[in-house]
N, C-alpha and C positions, 0 to 999 in steps of 0.2 A: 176761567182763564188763570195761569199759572201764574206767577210775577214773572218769572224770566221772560214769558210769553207778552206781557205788558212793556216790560222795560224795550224789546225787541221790536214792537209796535211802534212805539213811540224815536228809538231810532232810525228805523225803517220813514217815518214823519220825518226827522232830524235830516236826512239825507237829500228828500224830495226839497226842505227848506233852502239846504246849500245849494243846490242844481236851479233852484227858481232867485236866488240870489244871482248866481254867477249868470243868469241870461238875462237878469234886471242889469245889471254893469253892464255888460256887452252891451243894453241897448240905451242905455244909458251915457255910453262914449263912444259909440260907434256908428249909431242908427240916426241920424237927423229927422224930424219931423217938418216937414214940406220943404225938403231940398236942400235949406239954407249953409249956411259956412260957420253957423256958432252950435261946437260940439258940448251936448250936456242941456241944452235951452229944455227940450222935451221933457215929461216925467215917464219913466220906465214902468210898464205894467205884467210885465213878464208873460205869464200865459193866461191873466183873468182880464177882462175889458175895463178892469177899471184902479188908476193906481190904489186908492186907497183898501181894496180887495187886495195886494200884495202889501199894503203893510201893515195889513191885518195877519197877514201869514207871518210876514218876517216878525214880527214880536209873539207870534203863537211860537217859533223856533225859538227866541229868547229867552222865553220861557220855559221851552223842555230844555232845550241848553243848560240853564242854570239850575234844573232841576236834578239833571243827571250827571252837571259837573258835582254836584255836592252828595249826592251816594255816591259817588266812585270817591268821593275822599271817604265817606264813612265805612261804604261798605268794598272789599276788597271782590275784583269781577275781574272777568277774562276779554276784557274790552283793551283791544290794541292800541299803539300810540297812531294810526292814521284815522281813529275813529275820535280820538279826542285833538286833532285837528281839526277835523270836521264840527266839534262844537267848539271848537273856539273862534273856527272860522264864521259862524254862524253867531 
């Protein structure tokens, strides 16, 4: 496996992290658990049965995140500025 084909990998990871964040918010301030009136009371678990399996993901994202913000300062790549919103948004 090439590096580019690594680094590519691991963004392709990076992407799936923000999409499983932004459906952890959404159900996090939108979804109430048994009906009530207090938004946010729930823990958000996104698409695994259990929260702490999602914040097991979210700091595995934190972690490529901070991985790949610090080669693209050392090494110079063809990584877009909507792809480095995505890791900072992560």
């Amino acid at each position: 496996m090439k590096q580019s084909d690594k680094y590519q990998l691991l963004i392709l990871i990076l992407i799936a992290i923000a999409l499983e964040s932004s459906l952890g918010l959404i159900q996090y301030f939108f979804f109430e658990e048994g009906g009530g009136d207090k938004v946010g009371v729930n823990r958000p678990h996104g698409v695994f049965l259990q929260p702490n399996v999602m914040a097991s993901f979210m700091a595995t994202g934190l972690a490529i995140a901070l991985f790949i913000s610090t080669k693209l300062t050392l090494v110079k790549s063809r990584i877009t500025t909507p792809l480095k919103e995505i890791i900072y948004f992560t």
